[in-house]
C-alpha positions as CSV (number, residue, x, y, z in Angstrom):
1,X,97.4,-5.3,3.1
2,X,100.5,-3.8,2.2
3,X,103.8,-5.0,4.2
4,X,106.4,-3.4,5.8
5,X,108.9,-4.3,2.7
6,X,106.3,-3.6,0.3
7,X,106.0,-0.1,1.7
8,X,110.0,0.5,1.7
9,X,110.6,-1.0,-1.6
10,X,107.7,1.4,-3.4
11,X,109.6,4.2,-1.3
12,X,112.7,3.7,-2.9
13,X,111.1,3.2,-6.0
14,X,110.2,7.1,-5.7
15,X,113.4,8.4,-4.4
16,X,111.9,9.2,-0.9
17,X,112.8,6.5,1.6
18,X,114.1,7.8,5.0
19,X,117.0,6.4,6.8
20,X,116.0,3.3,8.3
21,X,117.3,1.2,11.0
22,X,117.3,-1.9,12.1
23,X,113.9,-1.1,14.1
24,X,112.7,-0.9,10.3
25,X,113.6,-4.6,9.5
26,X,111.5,-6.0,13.0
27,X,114.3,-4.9,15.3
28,X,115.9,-8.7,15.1
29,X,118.3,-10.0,17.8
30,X,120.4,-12.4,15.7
31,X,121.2,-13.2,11.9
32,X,122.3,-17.0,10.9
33,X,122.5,-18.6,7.4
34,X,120.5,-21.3,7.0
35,X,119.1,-24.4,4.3
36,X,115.5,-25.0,3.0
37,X,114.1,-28.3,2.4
38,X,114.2,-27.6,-0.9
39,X,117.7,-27.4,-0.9
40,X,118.7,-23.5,-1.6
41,X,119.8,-21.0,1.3
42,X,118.7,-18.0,3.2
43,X,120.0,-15.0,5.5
44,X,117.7,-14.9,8.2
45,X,116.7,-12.6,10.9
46,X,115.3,-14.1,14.3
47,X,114.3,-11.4,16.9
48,X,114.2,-12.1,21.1
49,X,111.5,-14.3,21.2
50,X,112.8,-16.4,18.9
51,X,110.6,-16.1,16.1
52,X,111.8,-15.7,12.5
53,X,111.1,-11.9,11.3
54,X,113.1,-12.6,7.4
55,X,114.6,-14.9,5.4
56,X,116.3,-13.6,2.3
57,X,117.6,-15.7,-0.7
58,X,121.3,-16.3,-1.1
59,X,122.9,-17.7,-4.1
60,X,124.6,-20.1,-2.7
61,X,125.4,-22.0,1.1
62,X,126.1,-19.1,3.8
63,X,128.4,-19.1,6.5
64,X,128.8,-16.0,8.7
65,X,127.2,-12.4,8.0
66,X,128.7,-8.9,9.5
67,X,125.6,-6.5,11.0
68,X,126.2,-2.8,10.1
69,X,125.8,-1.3,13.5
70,X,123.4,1.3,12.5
71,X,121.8,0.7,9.0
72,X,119.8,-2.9,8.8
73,X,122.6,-4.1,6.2
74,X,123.9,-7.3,6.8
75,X,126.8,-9.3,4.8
76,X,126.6,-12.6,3.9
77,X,129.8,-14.6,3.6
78,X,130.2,-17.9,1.1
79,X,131.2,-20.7,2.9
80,X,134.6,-21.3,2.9
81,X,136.5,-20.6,0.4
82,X,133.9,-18.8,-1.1
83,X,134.3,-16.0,-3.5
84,X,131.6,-14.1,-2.9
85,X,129.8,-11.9,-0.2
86,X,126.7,-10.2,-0.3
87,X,125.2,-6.8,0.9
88,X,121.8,-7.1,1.7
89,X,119.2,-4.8,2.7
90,X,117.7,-6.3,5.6
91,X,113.9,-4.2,5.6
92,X,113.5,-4.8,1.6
93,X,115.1,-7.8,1.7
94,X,116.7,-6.7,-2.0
95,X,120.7,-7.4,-2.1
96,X,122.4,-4.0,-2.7
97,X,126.3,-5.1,-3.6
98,X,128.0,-7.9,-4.4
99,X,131.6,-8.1,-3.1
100,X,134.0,-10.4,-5.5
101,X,137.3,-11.5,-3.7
102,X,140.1,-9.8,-5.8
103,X,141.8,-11.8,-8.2
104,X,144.2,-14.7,-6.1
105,X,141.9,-14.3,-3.1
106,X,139.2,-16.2,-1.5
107,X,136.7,-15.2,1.5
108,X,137.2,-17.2,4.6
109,X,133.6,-16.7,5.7
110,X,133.7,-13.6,8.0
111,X,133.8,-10.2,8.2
112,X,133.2,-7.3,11.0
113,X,132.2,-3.2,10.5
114,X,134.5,-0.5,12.5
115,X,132.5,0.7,15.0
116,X,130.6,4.0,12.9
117,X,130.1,1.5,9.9
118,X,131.6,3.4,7.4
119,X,134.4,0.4,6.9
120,X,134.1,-3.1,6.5
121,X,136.9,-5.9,7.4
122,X,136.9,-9.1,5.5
123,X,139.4,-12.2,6.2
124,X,141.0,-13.6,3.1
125,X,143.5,-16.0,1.7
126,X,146.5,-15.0,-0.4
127,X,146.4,-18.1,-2.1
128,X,149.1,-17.6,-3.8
129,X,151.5,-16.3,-1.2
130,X,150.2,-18.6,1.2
131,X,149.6,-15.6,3.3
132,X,146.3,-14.5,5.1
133,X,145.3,-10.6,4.8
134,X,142.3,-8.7,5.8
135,X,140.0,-6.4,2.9
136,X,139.5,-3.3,3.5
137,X,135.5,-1.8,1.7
138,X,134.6,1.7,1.8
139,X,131.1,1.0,3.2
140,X,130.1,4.8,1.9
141,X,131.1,4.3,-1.8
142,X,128.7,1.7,-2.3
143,X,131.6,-0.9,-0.6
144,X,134.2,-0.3,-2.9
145,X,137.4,-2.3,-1.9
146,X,140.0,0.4,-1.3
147,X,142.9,-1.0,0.7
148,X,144.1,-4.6,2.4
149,X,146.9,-5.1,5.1
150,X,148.7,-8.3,6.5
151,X,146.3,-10.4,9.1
152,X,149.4,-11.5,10.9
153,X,149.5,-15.3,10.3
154,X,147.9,-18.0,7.5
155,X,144.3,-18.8,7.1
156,X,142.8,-15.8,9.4
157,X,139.2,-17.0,9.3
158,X,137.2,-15.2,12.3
159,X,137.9,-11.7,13.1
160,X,136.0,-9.4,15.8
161,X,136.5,-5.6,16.8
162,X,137.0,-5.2,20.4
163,X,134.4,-3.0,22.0
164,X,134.5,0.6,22.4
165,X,137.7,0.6,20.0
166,X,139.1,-0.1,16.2
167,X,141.3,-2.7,17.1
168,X,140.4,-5.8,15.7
169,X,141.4,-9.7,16.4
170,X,141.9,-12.5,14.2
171,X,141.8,-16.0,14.6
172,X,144.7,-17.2,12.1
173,X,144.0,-21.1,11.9
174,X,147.8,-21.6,10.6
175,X,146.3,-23.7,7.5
176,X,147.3,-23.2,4.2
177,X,144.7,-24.0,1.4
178,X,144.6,-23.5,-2.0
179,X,141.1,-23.4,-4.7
180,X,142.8,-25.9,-6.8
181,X,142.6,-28.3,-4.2
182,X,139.4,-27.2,-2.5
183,X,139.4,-27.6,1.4
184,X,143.0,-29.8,1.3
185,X,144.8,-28.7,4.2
186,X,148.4,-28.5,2.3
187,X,150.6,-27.8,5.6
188,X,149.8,-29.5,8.5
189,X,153.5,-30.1,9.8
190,X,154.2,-26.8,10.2
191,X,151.1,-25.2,10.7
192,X,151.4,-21.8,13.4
193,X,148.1,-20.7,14.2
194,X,147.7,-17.5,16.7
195,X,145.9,-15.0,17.9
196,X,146.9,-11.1,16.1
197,X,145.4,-8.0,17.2
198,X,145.1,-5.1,14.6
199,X,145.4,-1.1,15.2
200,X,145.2,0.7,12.2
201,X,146.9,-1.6,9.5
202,X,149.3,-2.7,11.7
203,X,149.7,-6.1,14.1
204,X,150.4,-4.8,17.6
205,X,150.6,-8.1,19.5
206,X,150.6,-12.0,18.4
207,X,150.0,-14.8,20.8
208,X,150.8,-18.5,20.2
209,X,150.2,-21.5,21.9
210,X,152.9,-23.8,23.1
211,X,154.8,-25.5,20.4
212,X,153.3,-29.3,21.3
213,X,150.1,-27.8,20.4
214,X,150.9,-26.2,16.7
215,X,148.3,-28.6,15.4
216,X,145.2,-26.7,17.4
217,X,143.7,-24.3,14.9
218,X,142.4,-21.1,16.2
219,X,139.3,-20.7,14.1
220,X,136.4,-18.9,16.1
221,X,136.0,-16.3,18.3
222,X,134.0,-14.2,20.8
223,X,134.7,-11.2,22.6
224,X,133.4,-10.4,26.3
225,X,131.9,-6.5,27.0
226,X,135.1,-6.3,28.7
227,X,137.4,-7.1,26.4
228,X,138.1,-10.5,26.7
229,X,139.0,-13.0,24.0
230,X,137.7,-16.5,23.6
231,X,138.7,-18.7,20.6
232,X,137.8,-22.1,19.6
233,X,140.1,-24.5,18.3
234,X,140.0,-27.5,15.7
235,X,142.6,-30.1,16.4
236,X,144.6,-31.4,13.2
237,X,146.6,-33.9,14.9
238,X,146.6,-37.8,15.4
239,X,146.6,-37.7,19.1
240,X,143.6,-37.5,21.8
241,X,143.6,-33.5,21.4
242,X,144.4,-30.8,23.5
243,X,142.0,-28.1,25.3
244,X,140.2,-26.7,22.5
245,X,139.0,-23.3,24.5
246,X,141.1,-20.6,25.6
247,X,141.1,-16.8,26.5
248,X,143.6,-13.8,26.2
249,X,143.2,-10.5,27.3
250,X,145.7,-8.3,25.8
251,X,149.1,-8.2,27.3
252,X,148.7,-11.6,29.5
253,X,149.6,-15.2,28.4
254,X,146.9,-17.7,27.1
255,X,145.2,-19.7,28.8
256,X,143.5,-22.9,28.0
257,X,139.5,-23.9,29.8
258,X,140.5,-27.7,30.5
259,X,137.9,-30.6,30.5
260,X,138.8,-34.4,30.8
261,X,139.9,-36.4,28.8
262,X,136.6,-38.4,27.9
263,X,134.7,-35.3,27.6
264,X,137.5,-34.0,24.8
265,X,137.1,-36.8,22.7
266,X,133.1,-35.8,22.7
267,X,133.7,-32.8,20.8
268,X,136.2,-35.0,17.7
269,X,138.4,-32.4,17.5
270,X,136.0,-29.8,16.4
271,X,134.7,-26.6,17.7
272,X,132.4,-25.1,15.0
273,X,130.9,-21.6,17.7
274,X,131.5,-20.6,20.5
275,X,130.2,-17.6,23.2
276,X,130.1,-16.2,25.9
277,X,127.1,-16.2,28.4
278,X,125.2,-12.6,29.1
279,X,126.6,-12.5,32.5
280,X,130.5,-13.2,30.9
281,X,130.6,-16.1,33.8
282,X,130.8,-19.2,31.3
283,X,131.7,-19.7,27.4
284,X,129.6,-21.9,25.2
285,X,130.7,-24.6,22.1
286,X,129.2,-26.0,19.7
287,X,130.5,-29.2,17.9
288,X,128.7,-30.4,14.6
289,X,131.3,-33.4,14.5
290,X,130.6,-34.2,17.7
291,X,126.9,-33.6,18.2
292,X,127.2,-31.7,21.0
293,X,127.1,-28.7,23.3
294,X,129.4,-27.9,26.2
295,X,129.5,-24.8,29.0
296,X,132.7,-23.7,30.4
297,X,133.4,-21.9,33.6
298,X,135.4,-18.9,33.0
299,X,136.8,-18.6,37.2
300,X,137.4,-22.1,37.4
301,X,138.5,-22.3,34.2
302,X,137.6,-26.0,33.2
303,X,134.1,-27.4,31.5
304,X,131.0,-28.0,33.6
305,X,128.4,-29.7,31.3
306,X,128.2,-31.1,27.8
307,X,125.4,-32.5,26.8
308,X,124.0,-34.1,23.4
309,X,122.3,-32.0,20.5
310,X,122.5,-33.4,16.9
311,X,124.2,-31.4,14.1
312,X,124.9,-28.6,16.9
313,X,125.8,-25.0,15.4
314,X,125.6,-21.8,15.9
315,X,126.3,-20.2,19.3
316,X,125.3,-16.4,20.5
317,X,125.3,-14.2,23.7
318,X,121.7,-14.7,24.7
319,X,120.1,-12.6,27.7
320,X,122.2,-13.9,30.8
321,X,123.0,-17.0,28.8
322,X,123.5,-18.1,25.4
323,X,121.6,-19.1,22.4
324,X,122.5,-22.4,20.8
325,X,121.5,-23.5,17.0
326,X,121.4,-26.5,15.1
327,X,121.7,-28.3,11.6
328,X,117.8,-29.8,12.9
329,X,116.4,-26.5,13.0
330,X,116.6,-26.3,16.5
331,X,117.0,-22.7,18.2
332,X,117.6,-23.2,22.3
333,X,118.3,-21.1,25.3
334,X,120.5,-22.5,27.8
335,X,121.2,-21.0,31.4
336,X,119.2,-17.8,30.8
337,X,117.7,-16.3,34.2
338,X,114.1,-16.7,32.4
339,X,114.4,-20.4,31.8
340,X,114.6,-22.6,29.1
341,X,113.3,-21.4,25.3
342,X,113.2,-23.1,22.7
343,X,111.8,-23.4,19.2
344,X,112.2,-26.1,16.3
345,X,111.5,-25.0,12.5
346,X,111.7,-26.3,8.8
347,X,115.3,-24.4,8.5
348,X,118.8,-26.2,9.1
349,X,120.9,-23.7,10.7
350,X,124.2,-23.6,9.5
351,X,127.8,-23.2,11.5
352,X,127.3,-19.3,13.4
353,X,124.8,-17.2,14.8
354,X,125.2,-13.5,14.8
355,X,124.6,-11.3,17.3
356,X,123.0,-7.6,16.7
């Protein structure tokens, strides 16, 4: 019987393929990177139910992917600092482009789409310069890299696009690396992470945390339907650390999600994803380090549960709740109004999940 890619790949093979959407590739709900027991690495696609609809090859360990919001493309990032980035056809399952980090650059593992598609956004290290910037790829041209602007800080490593505009927001870790020296964090006393948001080339606000916390680096984010910011945090000082979840909405002061003391210490520093619920009422964590999950309450502001999940991943908007991954192959619902999914596979999920 002939499958669905079978039958798009011999209609491209004659020059009359349709336009296709994401309907075309199963219609899947989320994309993650993941490991085979063998030992080599996929893209896959996992629709609402949680089953897996694809997994296509990648030539080395993934990290984060960008969706196309029309087309079933997907970009896969290397792993940080990765060099390369990958276009793939979702329904054929055949990668289309490769995108090389200019000379003196190196990926930082994500990337977003404006909101037609016709531009992608990729976060990159200036190594030399010790400055962050964001690629600009002419989606249309076959993603020709045609421009790059300033990402307001060092080490931008997530960036989103705010809904229903252009403007875009980058977590800027403050950390300075270099390839030479691998994942060495070369500037820890002076690190300044923040928050930058982006209109057209340009940085048109920056927020910081308080100075005593210059060692918290903004690394991951998700945005709210609404607008609203929330970034995850990995500690890089010697103390107990600080809140690792906050929230901005633009114009207005951060503010930290506080937990106790006991329950910080869970995470080791380390938030690896983070979400917010379908309803916008809580955010979701993930620590790998720390083996384990925790829900925070957006109104009170502080956390409400963490509990225990080995090797704990990705996190996604999921239904009313979230979706939660895991290094174990593990895929789980929490707090969804149609109660507790879960599924447990061959695949090790790695760090994020992306939502479609």
């Amino acid at each position: 019987m002939t499958t669905r890619r079978q039958f798009f790949t011999g209609l491209i093979a004659t020059g009359l393929v349709p336009q296709t959407t994401w309907a075309d590739a199963g219609s899947p709900a989320l994309l993650s990177a993941a490991a085979l027991p063998d030992g080599s690495y996929v893209l896959c696609g996992i629709d609402a139910c949680l089953n897996l609809l694809f997994q296509i090859p990648l030539p080395g360990r993934g990290h984060a992917a960008a969706a196309h919001p029309k087309k079933p493309q997907a970009v896969a990032f290397a792993r940080r600092p990765g060099t390369f980035a990958i276009v793939i056809d979702c329904v054929t399952g055949q990668p289309t482009t490769k995108l090389s980090a200019p000379a003196g650059r190196h990926f930082y593992g994500h990337g977003t789409f404006s909101s037609d598609g016709n531009w992608l956004f990729t976060t990159e290290n200036d190594f030399e310069a010790g400055h962050g910037c964001v690629g600009v790829w002419d989606v249309l041209n076959g993603y020709q890299r045609i421009d790059q602007f300033s990402g307001g800080g060092i080490g931008p490593h997530d960036i989103k696009r705010l809904p229903n505009t252009e403007t875009l927001v980058i977590a800027n870790g403050g950390i300075d690396t270099h390839p030479d020296t691998g994942r060495t964090k070369l500037n820890i006393p002076t690190m300044t992470p923040n928050l930058a948001y982006i209109e057209q080339g340009h940085v048109v606000e920056a927020v910081s945390l308080a100075s005593e916390f210059h060692k918290n680096s903004i690394r991951h984010l998700a945005v709210s339907a609404s607008g609203k910011v929330a970034f995850a945090m990995q500690w890089q000082g010697d103390s107990d650390a600080p809140p690792l979840v906050g929230l901005h909405t633009r114009g207005r002061n951060v503010k930290t999600l506080a937990a106790p003391q006991e329950i910080l210490r869970q995470m080791r520093g380390y938030i690896g994803s983070i979400a917010f619920s379908g309803d916008a009422h809580r955010i979701a964590v993930t620590s790998a380090r720390g083996d384990r999950v925790q829900i925070y309450d957006i109104e009170g502001s502080e956390q409400i549960l963490s509990t225990e999940l080995t090797d704990a991943s990705g996190a996604a908007t999921f239904e009313t709740g979230v979706l939660i991954s895991s290094g174990t192959g593990v895929l789980k619902q929490l707090s969804g109004k149609s109660g507790p999914i879960s599924r447990t596979s061959h695949l090790r999920w790695d760090n994020h999940l992306v939502r479609l």
